[in-house]
C-alpha positions as CSV (number, residue, x, y, z in Angstrom):
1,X,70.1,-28.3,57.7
2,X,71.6,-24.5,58.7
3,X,72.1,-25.8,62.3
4,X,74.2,-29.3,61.1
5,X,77.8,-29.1,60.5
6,X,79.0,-30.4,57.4
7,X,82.5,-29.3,56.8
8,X,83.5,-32.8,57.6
9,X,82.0,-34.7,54.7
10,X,82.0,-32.1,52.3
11,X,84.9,-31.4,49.2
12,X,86.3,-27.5,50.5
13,X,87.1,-25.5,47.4
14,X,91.0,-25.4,46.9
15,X,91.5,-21.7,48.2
16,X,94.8,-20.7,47.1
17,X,97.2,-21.9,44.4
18,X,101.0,-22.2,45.0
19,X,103.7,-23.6,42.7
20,X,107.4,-25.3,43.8
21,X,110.7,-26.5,42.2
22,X,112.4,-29.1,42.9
23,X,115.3,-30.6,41.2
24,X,117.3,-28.3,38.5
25,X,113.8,-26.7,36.9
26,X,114.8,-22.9,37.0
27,X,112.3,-20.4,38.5
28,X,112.6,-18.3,35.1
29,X,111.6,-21.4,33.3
30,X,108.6,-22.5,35.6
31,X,107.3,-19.1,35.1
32,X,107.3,-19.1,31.3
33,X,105.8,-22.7,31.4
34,X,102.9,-21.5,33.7
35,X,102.7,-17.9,31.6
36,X,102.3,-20.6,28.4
37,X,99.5,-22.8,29.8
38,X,97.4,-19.7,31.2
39,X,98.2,-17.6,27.9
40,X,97.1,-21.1,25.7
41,X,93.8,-21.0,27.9
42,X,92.6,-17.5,27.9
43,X,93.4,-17.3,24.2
44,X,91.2,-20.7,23.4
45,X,88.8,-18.5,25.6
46,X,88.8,-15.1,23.5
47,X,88.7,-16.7,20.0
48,X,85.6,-18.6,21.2
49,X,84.1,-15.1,22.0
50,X,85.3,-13.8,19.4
51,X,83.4,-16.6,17.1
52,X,80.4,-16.1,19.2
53,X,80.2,-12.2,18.4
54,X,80.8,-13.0,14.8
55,X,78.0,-15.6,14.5
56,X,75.3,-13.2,16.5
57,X,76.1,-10.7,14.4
58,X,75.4,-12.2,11.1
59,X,71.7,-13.3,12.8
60,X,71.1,-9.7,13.1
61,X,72.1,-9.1,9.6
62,X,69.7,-12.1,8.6
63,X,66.7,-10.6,10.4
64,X,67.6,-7.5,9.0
65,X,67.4,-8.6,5.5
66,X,64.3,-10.8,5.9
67,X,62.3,-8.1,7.4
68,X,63.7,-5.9,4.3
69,X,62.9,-8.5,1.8
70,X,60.3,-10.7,3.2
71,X,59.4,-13.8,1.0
72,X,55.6,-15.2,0.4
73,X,54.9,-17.4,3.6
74,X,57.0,-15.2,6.1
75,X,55.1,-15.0,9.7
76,X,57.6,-13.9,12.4
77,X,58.5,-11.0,14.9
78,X,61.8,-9.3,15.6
79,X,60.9,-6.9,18.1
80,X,58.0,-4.4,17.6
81,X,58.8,-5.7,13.8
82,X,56.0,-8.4,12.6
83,X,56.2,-10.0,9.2
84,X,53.1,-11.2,8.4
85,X,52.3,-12.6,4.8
86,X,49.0,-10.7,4.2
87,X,47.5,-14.0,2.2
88,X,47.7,-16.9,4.4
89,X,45.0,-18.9,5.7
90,X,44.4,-17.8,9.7
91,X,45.8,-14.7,9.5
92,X,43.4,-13.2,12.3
93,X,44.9,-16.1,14.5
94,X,48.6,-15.8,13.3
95,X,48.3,-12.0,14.0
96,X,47.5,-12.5,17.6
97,X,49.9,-15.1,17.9
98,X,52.6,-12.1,17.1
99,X,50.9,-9.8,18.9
100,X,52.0,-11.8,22.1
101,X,55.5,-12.0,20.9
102,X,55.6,-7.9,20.7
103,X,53.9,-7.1,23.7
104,X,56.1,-9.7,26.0
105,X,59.5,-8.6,24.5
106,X,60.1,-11.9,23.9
107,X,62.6,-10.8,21.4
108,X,64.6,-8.6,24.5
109,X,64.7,-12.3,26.1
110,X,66.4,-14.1,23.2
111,X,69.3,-10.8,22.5
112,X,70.0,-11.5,26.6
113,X,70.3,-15.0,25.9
114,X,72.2,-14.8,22.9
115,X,74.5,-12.0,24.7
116,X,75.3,-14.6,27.1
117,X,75.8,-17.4,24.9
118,X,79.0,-14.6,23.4
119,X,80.9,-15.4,26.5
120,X,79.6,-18.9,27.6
121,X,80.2,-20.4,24.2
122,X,82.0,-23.2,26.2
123,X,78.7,-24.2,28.4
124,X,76.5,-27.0,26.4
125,X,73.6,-25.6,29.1
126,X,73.4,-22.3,26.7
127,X,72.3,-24.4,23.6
128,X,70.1,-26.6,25.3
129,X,68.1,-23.5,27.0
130,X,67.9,-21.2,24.4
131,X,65.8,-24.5,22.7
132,X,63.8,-24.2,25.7
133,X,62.9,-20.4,25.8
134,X,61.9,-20.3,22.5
135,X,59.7,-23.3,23.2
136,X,58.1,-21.4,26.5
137,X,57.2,-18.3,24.2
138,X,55.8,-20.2,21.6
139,X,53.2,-22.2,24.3
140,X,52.4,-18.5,26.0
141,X,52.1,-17.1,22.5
142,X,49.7,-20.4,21.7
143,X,47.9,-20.3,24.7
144,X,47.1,-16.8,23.8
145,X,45.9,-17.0,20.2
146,X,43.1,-20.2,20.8
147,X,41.1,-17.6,22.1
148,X,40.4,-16.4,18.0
149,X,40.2,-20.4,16.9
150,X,36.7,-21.9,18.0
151,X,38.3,-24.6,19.5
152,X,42.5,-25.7,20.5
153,X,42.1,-28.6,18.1
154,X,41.4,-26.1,15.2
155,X,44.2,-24.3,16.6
156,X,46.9,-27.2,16.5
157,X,45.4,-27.9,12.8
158,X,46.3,-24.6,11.8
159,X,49.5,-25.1,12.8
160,X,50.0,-28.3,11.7
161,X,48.6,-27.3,8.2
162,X,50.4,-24.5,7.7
163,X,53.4,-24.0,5.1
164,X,55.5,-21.6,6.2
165,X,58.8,-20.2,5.3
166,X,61.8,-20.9,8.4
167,X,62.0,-17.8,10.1
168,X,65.4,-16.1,11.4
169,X,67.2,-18.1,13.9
170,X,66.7,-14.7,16.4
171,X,62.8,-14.3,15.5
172,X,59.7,-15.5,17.1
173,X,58.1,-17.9,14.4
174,X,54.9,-18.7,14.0
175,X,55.4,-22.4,12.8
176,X,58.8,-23.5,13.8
177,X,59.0,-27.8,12.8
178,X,61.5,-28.2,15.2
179,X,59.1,-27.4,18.3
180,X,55.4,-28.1,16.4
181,X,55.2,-31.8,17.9
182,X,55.7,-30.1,21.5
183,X,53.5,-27.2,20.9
184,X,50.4,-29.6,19.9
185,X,50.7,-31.4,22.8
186,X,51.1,-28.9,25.0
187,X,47.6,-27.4,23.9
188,X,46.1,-30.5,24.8
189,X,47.6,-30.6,28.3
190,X,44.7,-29.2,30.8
191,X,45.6,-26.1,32.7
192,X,46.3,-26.7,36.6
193,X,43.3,-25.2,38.9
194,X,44.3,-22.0,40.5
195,X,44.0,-23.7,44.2
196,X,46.7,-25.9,43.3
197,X,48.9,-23.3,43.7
198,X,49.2,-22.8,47.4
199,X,51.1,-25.8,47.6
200,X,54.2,-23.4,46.0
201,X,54.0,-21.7,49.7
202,X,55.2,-24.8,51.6
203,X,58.3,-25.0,49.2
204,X,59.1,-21.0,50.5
205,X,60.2,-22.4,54.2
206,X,62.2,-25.0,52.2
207,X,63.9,-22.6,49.8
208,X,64.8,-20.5,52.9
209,X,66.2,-23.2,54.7
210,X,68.5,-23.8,51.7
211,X,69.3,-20.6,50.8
212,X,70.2,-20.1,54.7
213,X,72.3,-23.1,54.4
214,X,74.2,-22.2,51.5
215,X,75.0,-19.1,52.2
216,X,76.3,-20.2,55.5
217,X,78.4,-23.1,53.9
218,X,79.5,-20.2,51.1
219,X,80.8,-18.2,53.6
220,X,82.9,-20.6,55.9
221,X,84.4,-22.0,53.1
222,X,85.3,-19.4,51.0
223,X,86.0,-16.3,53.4
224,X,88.5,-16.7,55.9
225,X,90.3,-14.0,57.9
226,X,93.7,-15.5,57.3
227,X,94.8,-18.7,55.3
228,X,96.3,-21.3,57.1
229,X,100.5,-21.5,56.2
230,X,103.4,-23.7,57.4
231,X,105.3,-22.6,59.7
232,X,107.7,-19.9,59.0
233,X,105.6,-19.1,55.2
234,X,106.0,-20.5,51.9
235,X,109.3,-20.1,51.5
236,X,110.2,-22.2,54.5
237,X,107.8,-24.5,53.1
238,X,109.6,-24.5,49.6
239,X,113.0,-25.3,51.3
240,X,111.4,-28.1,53.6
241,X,110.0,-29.4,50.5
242,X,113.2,-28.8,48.5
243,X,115.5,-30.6,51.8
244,X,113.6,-33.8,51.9
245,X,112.8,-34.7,48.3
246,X,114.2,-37.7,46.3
247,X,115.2,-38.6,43.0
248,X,112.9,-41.1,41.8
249,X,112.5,-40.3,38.2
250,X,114.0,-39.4,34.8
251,X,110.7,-37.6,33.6
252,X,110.6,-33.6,33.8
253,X,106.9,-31.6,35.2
254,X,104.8,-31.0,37.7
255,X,102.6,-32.7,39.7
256,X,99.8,-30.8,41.5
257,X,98.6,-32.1,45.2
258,X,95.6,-31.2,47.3
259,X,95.1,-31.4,50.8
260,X,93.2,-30.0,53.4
261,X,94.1,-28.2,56.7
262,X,92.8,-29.6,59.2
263,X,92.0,-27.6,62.6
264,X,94.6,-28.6,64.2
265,X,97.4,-28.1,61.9
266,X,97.3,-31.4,60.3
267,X,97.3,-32.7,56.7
268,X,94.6,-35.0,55.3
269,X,92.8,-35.9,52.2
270,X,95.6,-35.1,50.2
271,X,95.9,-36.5,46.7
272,X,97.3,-36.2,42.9
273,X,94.8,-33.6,40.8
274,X,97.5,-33.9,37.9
275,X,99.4,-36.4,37.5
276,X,103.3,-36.6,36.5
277,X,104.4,-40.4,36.7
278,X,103.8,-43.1,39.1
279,X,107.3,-42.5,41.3
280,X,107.1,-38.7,41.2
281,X,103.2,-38.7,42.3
282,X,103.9,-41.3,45.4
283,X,106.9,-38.8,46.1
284,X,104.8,-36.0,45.7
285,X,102.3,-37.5,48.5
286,X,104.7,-38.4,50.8
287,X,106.5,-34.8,51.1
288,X,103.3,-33.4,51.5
289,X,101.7,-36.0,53.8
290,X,105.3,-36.2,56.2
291,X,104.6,-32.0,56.3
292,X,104.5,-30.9,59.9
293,X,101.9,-29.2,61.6
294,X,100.6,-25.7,59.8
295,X,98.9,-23.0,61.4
296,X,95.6,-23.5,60.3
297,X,93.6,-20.8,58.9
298,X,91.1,-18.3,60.9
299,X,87.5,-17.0,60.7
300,X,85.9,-14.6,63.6
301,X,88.8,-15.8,65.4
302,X,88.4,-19.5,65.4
303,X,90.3,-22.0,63.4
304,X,88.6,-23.7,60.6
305,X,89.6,-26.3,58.1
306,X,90.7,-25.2,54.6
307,X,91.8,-26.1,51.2
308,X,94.9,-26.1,49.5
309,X,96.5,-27.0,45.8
310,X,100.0,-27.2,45.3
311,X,101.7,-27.7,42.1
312,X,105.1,-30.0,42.6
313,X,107.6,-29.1,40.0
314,X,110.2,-32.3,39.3
C-alpha cells in the first residue's frame, strides 16, 4: 500500500480558502458577513466550554461533599480517597475491589477524560467512551477482587446482591446498575491463553505498513512547497471571475465551489459545497470550470494535484 499511488481516487483536503464578489456586494460588507458567521461559530464553541467547565466542576464539588458526608451504603474511590461503609456484607472483597482503583489511578484517567470532554463537548464519541472506561476499570478492578471470593460466581452474587448507594458521577463505584449486567458476564467470559498472543506480532508489519502509508498520503496532501494559483494571482482571478459572470438571479449570497488542480493546470471535480440557488450555483460552476489553465502547485520540485474552496459571492 506505501508504494501505490492513490491521489487519483482519493477526496484532497480543500487547502486554502478564498472569498469573491461579484455583482454590487461591497467588500466592507462581505467582510462583516464573514466576521458574523465565524464570530456566531466560535461563540457557540466557547459557551459550550464554558458549560462544560461549569458542569465538571460541580462533580468535584459533589465528590467533595460525599467523601465529607458519606451516607450508610457508600463504597467508592476518588483518588487515594476510599469510602467504604464499615458494615456491609463483603467488605474484605469490596476493599480490594477499591484497592485496585487507588493503586491504578483510575481516577487520574477519568479527570483526563473529563478535561477533554471541556473542549470536545461537541463530539458524541466523548460520552460514549467515558461509558466505556469506567466499564474497563470496573472488569480490572473485578478481575482483581475474585481472588478473596471462593469462586467468580460468589463474586457476581455479591454484586448482584448488593444495595448500594449511587456513587459520584467522577468516582470508581463499587456497584454501578448501569454496568452490573456487563460486569457479570464479563466474569464469566474465560481468559485468552497467553500463547494466543503472538498472533498481535503479525498485525505490527501491518500497522507499519499503514502508518507508512498514512503518513506518506498526510504529507503529499497537506504540505506543498507552493500552492497552485491562476495565472497572474487572485486578483487576476477575481477580475476574470468578475469579467465573465452573468446575471441570472434576483437572490443575494454566496455560493462556495471546490475543485481540484490538476497537474497540469486543469480544473476538475469541481462542485457546489454550499449552495445559493439553482441559476447562481450552475453559474457558479461554469466560471469556475471555463477557468484557464493555473499553475499547479509544487512539492520537492514536482507538480502535484491540490485542493481548492472558493466562496462565490452574488
Amino acid at each position: 500500500m506505501p508504494f501505490l499511488d492513490l491521489s487519483l481516487v482519493m477526496v484532497l483536503p480543500k487547502v486554502e480558502l478564498v472569498t469573491t464578489t461579484l455583482a454590487f456586494v461591497g467588500v466592507e460588507k462581505l467582510g462583516k458577513t464573514i466576521g458574523k458567521e465565524l464570530n456566531w461559530v466560535a461563540f457557540a464553541y466557547w459557551i459550550g466550554v464554558v458549560i462544560s467547565a461549569i458542569i465538571l466542576l460541580i462533580k468535584i464539588v459533589r465528590v467533595k461533599k460525599q467523601i465529607r458526608l458519606p451516607k450508610d451504603g457508600d463504597a467508592f474511590t476518588f483518588w487515594k480517597t476510599k469510602v467504604i461503609d464499615q458494615k456491609l456484607s463483603g467488605l474484605s472483597v469490596i476493599n480490594a475491589h477499591e484497592n485496585i482503583h487507588v493503586k491504578q489511578l483510575h481516577t487520574l484517567d477519568l479527570i483526563l477524560l473529563e478535561i477533554i470532554g471541556v473542549f470536545f463537548w461537541f463530539n458524541p464519541i466523548i460520552y460514549g467512551y467515558r461509558k466505556s472506561l469506567k466499564l474497563i476499570h470496573e472488569y480490572l478492578a473485578d478481575e482483581y477482587a475474585c481472588n478473596f471470593t471462593e469462586s467468580k460466581k460468589q463474586y457476581a452474587m455479591l454484586l448482584f446482591l448488593q444495595n448500594l448507594n449511587a456513587g459520584p458521577v467522577l468516582a470508581n463505584t463499587f456497584n454501578n446498575a448501569s454496568l452490573l449486567e456487563s460486569r457479570i458476564k464479563m466474569l464469566q467470559q474465560k481468559k485468552s491463553s497467553r500463547h494466543r498472543l503472538w498472533k498481535y506480532v503479525l498485525c505490527l508489519p501491518l500497522l507499519a505498513l499503514l502508518c507508512a502509508f498514512n503518513t506518506s498520503d498526510f504529507t503529499s496532501n497537506h504540505k506543498v512547497d507552493k500552492a497552485a494559483s491562476f495565472p497572474g494571482g487572485f486578483d487576476a482571478f477575481s477580475k476574470y471571475l468578475i469579467s465573465n459572470a452573468k446575471k441570472v438571479s434576483n437572490k443575494n449570497g454566496r455560493a462556495v465551489v471546490s475543485f481540484v488542480v490538476e497537474i497540469d493546470g486543469t480544473i476538475s471535480s469541481e462542485k457546489i459545497e454550499k449552495s445559493l440557488d439553482q441559476a447562481s450555483d450552475k453559474e457558479a460552476l461554469r466560471l469556475i470550470k471555463s477557468s484557464q489553465k493555473w499553475e499547479p502547485a509544487l512539492q520537492n520540485g514536482k507538480k502535484v494535484r491540490s485542493a481548492y474552496q472558493i466562496g462565490i459571492n452574488f
